[in-house]
C-alpha positions as CSV (number, residue, x, y, z in Angstrom):
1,X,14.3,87.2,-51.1
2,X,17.8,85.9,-51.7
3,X,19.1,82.1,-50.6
4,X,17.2,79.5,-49.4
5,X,19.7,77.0,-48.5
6,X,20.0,74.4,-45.5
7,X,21.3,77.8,-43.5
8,X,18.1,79.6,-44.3
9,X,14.9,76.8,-45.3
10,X,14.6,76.5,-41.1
11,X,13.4,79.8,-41.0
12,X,10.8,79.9,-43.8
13,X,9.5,76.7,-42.9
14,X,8.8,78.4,-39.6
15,X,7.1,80.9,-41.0
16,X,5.4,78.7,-42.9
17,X,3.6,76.4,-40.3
18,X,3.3,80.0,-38.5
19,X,0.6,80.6,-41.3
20,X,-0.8,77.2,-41.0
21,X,-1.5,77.6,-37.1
22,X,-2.5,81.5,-37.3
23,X,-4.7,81.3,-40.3
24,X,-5.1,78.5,-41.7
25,X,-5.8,79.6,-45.3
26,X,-7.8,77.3,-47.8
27,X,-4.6,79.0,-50.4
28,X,-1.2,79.6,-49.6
29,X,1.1,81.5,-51.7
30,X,4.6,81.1,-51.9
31,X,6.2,83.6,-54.1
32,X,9.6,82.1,-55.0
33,X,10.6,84.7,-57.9
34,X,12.7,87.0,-56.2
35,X,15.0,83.4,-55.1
36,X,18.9,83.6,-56.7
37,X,19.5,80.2,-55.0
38,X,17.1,77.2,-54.2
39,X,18.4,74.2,-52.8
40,X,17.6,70.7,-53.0
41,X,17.1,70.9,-49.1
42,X,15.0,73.9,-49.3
43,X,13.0,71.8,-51.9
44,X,12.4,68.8,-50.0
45,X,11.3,70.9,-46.8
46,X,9.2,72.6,-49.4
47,X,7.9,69.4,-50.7
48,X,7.0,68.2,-46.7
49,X,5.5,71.3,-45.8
50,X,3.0,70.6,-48.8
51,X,1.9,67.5,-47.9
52,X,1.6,69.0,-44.1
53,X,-0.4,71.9,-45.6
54,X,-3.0,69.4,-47.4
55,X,-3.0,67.1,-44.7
56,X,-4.9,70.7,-43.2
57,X,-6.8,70.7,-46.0
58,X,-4.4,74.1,-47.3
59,X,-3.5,73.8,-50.8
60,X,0.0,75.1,-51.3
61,X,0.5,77.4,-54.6
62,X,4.3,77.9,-55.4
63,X,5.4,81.1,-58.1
64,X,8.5,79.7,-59.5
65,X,7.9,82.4,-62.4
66,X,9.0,81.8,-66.2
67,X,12.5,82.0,-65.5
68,X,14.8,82.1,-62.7
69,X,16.6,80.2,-60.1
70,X,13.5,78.7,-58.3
71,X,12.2,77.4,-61.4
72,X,16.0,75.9,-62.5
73,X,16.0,74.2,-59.0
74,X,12.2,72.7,-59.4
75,X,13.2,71.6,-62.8
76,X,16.6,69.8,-62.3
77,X,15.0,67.9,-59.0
78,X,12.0,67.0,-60.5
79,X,10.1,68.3,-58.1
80,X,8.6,71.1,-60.8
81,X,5.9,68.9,-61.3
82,X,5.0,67.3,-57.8
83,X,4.8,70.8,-56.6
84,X,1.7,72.9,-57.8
85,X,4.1,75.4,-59.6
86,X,2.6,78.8,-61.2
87,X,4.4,80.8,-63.9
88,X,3.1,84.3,-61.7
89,X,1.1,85.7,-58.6
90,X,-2.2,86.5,-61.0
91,X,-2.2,82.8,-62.1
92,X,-1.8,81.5,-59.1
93,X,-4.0,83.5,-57.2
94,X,-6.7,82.6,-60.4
95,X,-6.2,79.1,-59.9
């Protein structure tokens, strides 16, 4: 997946509320382990487009995996725990 940074968060949050209006899941997964870079803006959009997504009644399910640079980024801003974070895709998907 590579960078999410302010050059790149525009174009998953599109893709994002794409999903919303198309399908509008009861779940949405957002597989965040393959990230190398996760920035605080990317985190905050993140943070909006959940409280969009449950405004829709769409619960948002972010895999920030046991390690990596998602999971760094969710932890340093705090945001690890405001987000519904999963340690994999089974857990998440279990949930």
């Amino acid at each position: 997946m590579g960078d999410i940074d302010a050059y790149t968060v525009r174009d998953l949050m599109l893709r994002l509320a794409a999903s919303l209006e198309t399908a509008c899941p009861r779940v949405l997964v957002l597989d965040l382990t393959k990230v190398t870079f996760l920035a605080a803006t990317a985190i905050h959009a993140l943070d909006l487009f959940t409280e969009d997504a449950q405004a829709r009644r769409t619960s948002v399910r972010i895999v920030a995996g046991p390690a990596g640079a998602a999971r760094r980024s969710l932890l340093i801003t705090g945001a690890f725990h405001s987000l519904v974070s999963f340690p994999s895709l089974q857990s998440a998907r279990a949930a």
